[in-house]
C-alpha angles and dihedrals in degrees: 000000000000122000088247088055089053088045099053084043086050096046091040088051089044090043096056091044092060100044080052094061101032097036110023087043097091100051110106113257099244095148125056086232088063093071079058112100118223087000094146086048084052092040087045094059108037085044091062086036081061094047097050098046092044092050088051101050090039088052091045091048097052111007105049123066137175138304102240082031086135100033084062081062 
């Protein structure tokens, strides 16, 4: 990626941290995940991680055959 790629993703990431303590601060602390800082940024990430290496096993699993796949034929 290109560094202005790395510096929106910084200032998004700073940015919700900041909404989450200013904002979100006043919510009443009724889970155990909500004394976390910074916990829906976490979840949000290993959440699309998930995704990604899911998809990909999944792909590899029913999508992708072999290589003589047609010459067995």
């Amino acid at each position: 990626m290109k560094k202005w790629h790395w510096l929106i993703l910084a200032l998004i990431t700073l940015a919700t941290l900041v909404a989450e303590f200013v904002f979100l601060a006043d919510y009443t602390k009724e889970h155990w995940w909500s004394y976390i800082p910074a916990f829906y940024i976490l979840w949000g990430f290993v959440g699309c991680a998930g995704i990604i290496f899911i998809s990909k096993w999944i792909g590899k699993i029913l999508l992708q055959k072999k290589e003589d796949y047609y010459d067995a034929l």
